[in-house]
C-alpha positions as CSV (number, residue, x, y, z in Angstrom):
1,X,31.9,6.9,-28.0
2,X,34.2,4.8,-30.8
3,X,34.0,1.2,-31.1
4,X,37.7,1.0,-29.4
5,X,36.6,3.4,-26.7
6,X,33.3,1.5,-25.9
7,X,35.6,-1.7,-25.5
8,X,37.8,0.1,-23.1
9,X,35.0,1.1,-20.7
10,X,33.3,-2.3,-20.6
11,X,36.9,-3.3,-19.3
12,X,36.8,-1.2,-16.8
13,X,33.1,-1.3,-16.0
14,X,33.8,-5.3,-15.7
15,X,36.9,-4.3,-12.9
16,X,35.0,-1.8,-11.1
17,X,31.7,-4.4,-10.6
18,X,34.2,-7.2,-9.6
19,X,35.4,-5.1,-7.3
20,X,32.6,-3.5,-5.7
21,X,30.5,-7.1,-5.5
22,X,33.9,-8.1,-3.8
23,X,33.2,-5.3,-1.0
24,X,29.7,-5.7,-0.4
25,X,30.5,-9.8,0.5
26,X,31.9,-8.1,3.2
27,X,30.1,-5.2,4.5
28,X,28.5,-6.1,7.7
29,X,25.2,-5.3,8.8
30,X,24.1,-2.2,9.3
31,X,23.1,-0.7,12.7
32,X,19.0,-0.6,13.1
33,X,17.6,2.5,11.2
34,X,16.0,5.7,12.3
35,X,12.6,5.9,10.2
36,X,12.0,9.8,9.3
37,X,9.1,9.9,11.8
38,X,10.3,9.7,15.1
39,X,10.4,13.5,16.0
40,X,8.1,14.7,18.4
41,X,7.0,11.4,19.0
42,X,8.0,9.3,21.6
43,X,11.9,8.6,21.5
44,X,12.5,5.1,21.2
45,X,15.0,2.6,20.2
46,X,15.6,0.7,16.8
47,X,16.0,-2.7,15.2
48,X,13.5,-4.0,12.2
49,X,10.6,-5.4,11.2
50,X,7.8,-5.5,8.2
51,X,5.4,-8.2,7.2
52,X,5.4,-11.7,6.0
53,X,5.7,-12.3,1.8
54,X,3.5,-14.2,-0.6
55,X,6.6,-14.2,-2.7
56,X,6.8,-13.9,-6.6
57,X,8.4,-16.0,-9.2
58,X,10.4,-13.4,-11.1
59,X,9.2,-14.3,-14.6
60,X,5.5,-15.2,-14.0
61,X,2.6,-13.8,-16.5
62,X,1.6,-10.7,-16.3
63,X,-0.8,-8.6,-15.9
64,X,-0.6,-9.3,-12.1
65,X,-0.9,-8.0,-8.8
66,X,1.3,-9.2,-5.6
67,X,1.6,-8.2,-2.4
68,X,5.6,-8.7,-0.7
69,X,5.3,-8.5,3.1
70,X,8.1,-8.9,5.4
71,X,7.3,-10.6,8.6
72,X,10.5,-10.9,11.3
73,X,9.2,-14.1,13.1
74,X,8.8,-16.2,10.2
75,X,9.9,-14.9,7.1
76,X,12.7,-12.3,7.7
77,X,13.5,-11.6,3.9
78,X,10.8,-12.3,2.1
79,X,10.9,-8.8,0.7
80,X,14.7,-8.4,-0.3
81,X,14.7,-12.2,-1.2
82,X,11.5,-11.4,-4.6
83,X,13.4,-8.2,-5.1
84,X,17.0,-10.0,-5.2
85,X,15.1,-12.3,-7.7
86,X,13.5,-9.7,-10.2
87,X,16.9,-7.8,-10.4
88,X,18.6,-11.1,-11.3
89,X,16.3,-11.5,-13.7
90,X,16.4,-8.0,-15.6
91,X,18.0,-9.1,-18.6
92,X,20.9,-7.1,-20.0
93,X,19.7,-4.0,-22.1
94,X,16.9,-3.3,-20.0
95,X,16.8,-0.8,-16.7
96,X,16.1,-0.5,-13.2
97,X,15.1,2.3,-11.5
98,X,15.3,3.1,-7.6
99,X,13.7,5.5,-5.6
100,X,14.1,5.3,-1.7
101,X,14.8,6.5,1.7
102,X,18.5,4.7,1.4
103,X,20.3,1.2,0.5
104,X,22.3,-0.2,3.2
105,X,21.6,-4.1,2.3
106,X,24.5,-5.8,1.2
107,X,22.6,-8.4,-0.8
108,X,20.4,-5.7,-2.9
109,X,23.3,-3.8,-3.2
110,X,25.3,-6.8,-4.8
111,X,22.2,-7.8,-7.1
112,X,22.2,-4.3,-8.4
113,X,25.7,-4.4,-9.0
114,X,26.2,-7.5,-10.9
115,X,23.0,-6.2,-12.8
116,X,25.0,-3.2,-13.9
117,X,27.7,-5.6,-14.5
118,X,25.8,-7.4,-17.3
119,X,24.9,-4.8,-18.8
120,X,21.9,-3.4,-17.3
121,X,21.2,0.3,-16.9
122,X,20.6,1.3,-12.8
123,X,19.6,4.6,-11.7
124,X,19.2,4.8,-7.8
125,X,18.0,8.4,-6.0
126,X,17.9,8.4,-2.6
127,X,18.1,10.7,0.2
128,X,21.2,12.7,1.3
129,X,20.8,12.4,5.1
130,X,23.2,10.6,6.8
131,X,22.1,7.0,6.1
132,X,23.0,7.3,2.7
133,X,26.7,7.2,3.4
134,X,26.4,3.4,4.0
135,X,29.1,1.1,2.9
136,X,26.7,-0.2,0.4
137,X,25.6,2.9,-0.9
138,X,29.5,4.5,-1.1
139,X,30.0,0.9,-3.2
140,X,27.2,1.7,-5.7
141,X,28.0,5.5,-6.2
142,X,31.6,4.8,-7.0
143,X,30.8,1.7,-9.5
144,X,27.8,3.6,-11.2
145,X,29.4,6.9,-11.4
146,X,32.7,6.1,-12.3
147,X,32.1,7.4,-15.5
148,X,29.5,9.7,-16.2
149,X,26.2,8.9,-18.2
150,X,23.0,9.3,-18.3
151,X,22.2,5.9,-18.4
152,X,23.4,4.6,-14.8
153,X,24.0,6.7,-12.0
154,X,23.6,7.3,-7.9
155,X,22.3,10.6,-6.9
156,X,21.4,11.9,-3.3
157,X,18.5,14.6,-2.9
158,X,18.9,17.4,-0.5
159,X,15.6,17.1,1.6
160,X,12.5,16.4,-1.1
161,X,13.3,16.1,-4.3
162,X,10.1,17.5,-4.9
163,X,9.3,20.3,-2.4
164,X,11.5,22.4,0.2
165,X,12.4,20.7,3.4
166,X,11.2,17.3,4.4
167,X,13.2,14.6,2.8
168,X,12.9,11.1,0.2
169,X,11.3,9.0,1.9
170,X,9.6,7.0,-0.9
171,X,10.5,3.0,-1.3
172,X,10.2,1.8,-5.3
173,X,11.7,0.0,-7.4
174,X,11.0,-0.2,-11.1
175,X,11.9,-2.5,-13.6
176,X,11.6,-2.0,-17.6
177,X,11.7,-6.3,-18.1
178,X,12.2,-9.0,-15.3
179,X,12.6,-12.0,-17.5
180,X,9.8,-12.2,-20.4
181,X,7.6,-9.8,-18.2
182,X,8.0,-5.7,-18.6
183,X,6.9,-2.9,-16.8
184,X,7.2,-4.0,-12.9
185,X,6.9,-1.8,-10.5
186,X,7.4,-2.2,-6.7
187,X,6.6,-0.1,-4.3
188,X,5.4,0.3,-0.6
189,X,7.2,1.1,3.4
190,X,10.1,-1.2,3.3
191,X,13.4,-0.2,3.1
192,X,16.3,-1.4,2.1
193,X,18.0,-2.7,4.6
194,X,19.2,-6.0,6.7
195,X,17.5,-4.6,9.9
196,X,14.5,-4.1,8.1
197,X,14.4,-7.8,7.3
198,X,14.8,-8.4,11.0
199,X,12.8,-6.7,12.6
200,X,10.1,-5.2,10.8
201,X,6.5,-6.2,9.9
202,X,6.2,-3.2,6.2
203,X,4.9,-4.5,2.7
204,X,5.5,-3.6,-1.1
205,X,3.3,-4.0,-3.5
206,X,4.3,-5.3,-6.4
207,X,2.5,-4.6,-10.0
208,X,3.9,-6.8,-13.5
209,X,2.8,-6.2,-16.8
210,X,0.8,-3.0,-15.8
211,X,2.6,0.2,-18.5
212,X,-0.1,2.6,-17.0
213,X,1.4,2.2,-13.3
214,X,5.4,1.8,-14.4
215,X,4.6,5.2,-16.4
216,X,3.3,7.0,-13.8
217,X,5.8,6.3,-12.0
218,X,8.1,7.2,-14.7
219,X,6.7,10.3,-15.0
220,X,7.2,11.5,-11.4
221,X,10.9,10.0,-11.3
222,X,11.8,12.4,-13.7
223,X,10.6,15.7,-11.8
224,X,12.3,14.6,-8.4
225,X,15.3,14.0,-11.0
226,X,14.9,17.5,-12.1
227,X,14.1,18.8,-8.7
228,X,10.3,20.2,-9.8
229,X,8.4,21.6,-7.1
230,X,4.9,19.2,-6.6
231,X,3.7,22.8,-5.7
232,X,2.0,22.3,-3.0
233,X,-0.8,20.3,-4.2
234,X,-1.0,16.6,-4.1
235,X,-0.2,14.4,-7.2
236,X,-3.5,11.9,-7.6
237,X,-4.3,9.5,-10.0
238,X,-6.8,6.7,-10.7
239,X,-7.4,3.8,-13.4
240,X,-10.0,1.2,-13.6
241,X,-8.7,-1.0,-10.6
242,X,-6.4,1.2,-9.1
243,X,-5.2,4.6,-7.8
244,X,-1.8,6.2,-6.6
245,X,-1.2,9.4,-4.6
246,X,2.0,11.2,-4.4
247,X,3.7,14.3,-2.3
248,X,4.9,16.4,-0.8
249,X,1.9,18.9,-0.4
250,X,0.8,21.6,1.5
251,X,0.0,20.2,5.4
252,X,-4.1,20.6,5.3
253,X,-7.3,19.1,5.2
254,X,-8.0,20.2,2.1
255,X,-4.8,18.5,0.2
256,X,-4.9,15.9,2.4
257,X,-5.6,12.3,0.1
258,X,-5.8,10.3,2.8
259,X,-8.9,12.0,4.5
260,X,-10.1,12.8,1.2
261,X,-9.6,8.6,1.1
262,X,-11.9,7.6,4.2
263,X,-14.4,10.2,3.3
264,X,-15.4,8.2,0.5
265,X,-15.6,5.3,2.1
266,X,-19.5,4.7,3.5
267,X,-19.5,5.0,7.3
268,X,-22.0,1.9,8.2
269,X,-22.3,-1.3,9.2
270,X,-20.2,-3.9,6.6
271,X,-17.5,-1.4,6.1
272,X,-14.2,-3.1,7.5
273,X,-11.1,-0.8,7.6
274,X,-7.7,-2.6,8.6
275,X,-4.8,0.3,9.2
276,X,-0.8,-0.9,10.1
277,X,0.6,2.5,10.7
278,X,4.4,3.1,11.9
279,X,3.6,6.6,12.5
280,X,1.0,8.8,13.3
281,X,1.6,12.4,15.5
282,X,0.5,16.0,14.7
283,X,-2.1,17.7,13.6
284,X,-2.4,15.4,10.5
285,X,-2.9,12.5,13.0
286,X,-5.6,14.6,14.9
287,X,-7.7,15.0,12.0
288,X,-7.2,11.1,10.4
289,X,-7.8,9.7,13.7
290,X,-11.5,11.9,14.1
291,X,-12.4,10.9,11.0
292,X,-11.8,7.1,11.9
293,X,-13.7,7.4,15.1
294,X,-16.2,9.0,13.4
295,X,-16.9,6.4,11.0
296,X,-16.7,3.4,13.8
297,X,-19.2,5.2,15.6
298,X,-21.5,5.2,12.2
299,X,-20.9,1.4,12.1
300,X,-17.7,0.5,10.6
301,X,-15.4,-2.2,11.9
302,X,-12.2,-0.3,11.9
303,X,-8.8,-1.6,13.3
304,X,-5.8,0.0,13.8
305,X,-2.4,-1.7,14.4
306,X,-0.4,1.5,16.2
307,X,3.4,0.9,15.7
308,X,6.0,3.0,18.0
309,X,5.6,6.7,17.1
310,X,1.5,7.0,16.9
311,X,1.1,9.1,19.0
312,X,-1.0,8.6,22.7
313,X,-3.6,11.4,21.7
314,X,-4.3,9.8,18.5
315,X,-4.6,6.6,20.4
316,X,-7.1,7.6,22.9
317,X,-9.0,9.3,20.1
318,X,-9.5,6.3,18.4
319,X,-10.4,4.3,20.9
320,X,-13.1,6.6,22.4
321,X,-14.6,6.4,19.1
322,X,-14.9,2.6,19.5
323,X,-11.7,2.0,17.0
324,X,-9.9,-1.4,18.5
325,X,-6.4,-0.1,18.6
326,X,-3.6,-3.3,19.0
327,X,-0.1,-2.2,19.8
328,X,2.3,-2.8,17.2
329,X,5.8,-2.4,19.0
330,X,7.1,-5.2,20.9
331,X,9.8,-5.9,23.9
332,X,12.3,-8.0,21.4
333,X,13.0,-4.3,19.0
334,X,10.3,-5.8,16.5
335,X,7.5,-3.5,14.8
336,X,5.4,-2.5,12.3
337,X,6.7,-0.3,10.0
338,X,3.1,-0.2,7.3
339,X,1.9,2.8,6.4
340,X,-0.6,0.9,4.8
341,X,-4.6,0.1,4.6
342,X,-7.4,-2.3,3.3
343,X,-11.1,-1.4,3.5
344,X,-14.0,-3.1,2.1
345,X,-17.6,-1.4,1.4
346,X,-20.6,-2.7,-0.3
347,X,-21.9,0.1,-2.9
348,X,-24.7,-0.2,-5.2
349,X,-25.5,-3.4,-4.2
350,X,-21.6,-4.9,-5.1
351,X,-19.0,-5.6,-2.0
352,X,-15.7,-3.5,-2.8
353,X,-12.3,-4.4,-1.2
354,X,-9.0,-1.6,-1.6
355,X,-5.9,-2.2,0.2
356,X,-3.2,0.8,-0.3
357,X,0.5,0.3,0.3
358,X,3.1,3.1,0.4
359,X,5.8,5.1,2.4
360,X,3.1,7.8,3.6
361,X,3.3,8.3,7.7
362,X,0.4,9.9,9.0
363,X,1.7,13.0,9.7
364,X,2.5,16.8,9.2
365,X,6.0,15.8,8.6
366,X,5.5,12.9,5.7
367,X,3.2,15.2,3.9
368,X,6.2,17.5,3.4
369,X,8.4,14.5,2.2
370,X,8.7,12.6,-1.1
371,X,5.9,9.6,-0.7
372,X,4.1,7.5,-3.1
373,X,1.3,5.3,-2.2
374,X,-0.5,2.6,-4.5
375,X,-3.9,1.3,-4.4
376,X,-5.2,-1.6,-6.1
377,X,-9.0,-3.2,-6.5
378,X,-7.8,-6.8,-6.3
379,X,-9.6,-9.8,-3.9
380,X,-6.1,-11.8,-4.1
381,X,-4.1,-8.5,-2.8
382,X,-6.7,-7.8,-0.3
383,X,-7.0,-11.2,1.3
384,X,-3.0,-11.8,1.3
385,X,-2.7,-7.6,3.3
386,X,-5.6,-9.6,5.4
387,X,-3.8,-12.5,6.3
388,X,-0.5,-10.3,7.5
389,X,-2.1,-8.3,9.2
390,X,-3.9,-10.5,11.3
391,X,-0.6,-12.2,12.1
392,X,0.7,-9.1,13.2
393,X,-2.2,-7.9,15.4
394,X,-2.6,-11.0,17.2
395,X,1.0,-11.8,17.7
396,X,0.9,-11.3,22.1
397,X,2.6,-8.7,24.1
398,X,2.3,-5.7,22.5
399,X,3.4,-3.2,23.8
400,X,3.4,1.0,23.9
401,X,5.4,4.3,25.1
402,X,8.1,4.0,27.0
403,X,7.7,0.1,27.1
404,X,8.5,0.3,23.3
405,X,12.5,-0.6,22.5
406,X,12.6,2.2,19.7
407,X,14.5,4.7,18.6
């Protein structure tokens, strides 16, 4: 592009983000969301939750490891408020990545357009269901595809990006720089959305300064951008302190990561397994929830917060295995929305403590989705998963089936 034709599109690129961040002040809120999971499950009603946040400061040092959770009693937007503040920190030059279910928050929305504004390159892929026709989203497709490059752009998949049917279902967001730190990556089971502030306990996990992980993720961005076929097999991947799994895959034991997960952890006495699962139905859900009673009955101290499509079998299964099982859907349209764990172990004589975070249901349907799930070694992360969690499973009144106000 010439120097005079370069100038010409920053004019317009500066009247099309003036105009769009002129929209979004005014979009309203969204109506509650529909997670993907809800088939075959028991039909329920929607508003939003996810867990409470140890926010970030945008710019601090990195390495480091934080986890964002979204709590809808006392600290409603503790997710979209840190991730608000890293894209206004993305200085110009640099680039932010999005992969996810869909955007339908105004105040994201308006971060990532004003980012784009100053000069920042944004690439967003999310699902082509019906969600993704939000006002925020239409907003963002017509400001970043106004002209076509390669640099900034809104695309929709057509089920998985990755694999035939299912759909994107995966929640990151990736930045090259937020202010003197690079290579952030966020990532976990919130989406992005004003009812998910309000009513929904979910988490991200959020990883600064750390090139393996923002590669990785790279790496994978580029074959749903291509439309690749995973194959069938589950993508897995582990460094020193941390691992990452990512599908679709075929629906088995045998690709399953997650069993493949709690068979590796001991089944005794000192083990401690913490689970906050939106979803969990199937066949998938059958052979999870076995292996969970199984291990309490060796000796671990395993609980499960069950939010409002896990299903009663898998319920009862667990609990006849000794699991404690706390209901995580309650009367005011609040629930949790994890798909998440934390698990500690001694092993050769040294105490170990994992927590996972992701957008991975635990069910035949998710493993047929886009879904990426991170797993970090880190006693910080562990305790601050501990902490929200225990605010979620004690919180009273609980409550399950029919009683549950989703969907």
């Amino acid at each position: 592009m010439s120097h005079r034709g370069w100038r010409a599109w920053s004019s317009v690129k500066r009247i099309w983000t003036f105009s769009v961040l002129a929209l979004l002040a005014v979009i309203p809120v969204v109506a509650p969301h529909i997670d993907e999971d809800p088939r075959q499950a028991p039909s329920l009603r929607a508003a939003a939750l996810e867990l409470e946040a140890t926010s970030t400061d945008a710019v601090s040092t990195a390495p480091s490891a934080t986890l964002l959770t979204n709590d809808p009693q006392t600290a409603p937007h503790a997710i979209s408020d840190a991730l608000v503040s890293d894209i206004e920190a993305v200085p110009a030059g640099e680039s932010i990545d999005v992969t996810t279910y869909w955007i339908s928050s105004p105040r994201v929305a308006s971060a990532l357009a004003a980012a784009f504004g100053r000069g920042v390159q944004v690439r967003i892929l999310i699902d082509g269901g019906r969600r993704s026709r939000s006002s925020a989203a239409r907003s963002l497709d017509d400001l970043l595809n106004a002209v076509a490059t390669d640099s900034s752009w809104l695309r929709r998949t057509d089920g998985a990006a990755r694999g035939a049917g299912g759909i994107m279902h995966e929640k990151t967001y990736r930045f090259s720089r937020v202010g003197d730190v690079p290579w952030v990556t966020v990532t976990g089971s919130w989406n992005t959305a004003e009812s998910a502030d309000l009513g929904e306990y979910a988490a991200m996990l959020r990883l600064a300064g750390r090139q393996d992980v923002y590669e990785l993720w790279s790496d994978i961005a580029e074959e749903q951008r291509a439309g690749r076929s995973a194959g069938g097999v589950a993508r897995e991947y582990a460094g020193a302190d941390w691992s990452a799994y990512f599908l679709p895959a075929a629906d088995s034991r045998a690709t399953d990561p997650v069993l493949r997960r709690l068979r590796s952890i001991p089944s005794r006495p000192g083990t401690v397994v913490r689970v906050a699962m939106f979803s969990m139905w199937g066949d998938r859900a059958g052979w999870l929830s076995r292996r969970l009673a199984r291990m309490s009955r060796g000796g671990a101290d395993i609980t499960v917060v069950a939010g409002p499509t896990v299903s009663r079998s898998a319920r009862s299964t667990l609990r006849r295995g000794g699991v404690r099982v706390v209901a995580g859907c309650f009367r005011d349209g609040d629930f949790v929305h994890g798909k998440d764990m934390s698990a500690s172990w001694v092993r050769d004589g040294v105490r170990r403590e994992w927590t996972w975070i992701g957008s991975d249901n635990w069910t035949s349907r998710g493993m047929s989705s886009d879904q990426a799930v991170l797993g970090i070694r880190d006693a910080a992360v562990y305790d601050q998963f501990g902490a929200a969690f225990a605010r979620a499973s004690r919180r009273p009144g609980g409550v399950v089936g029919r009683a549950c106000p989703f969907g």
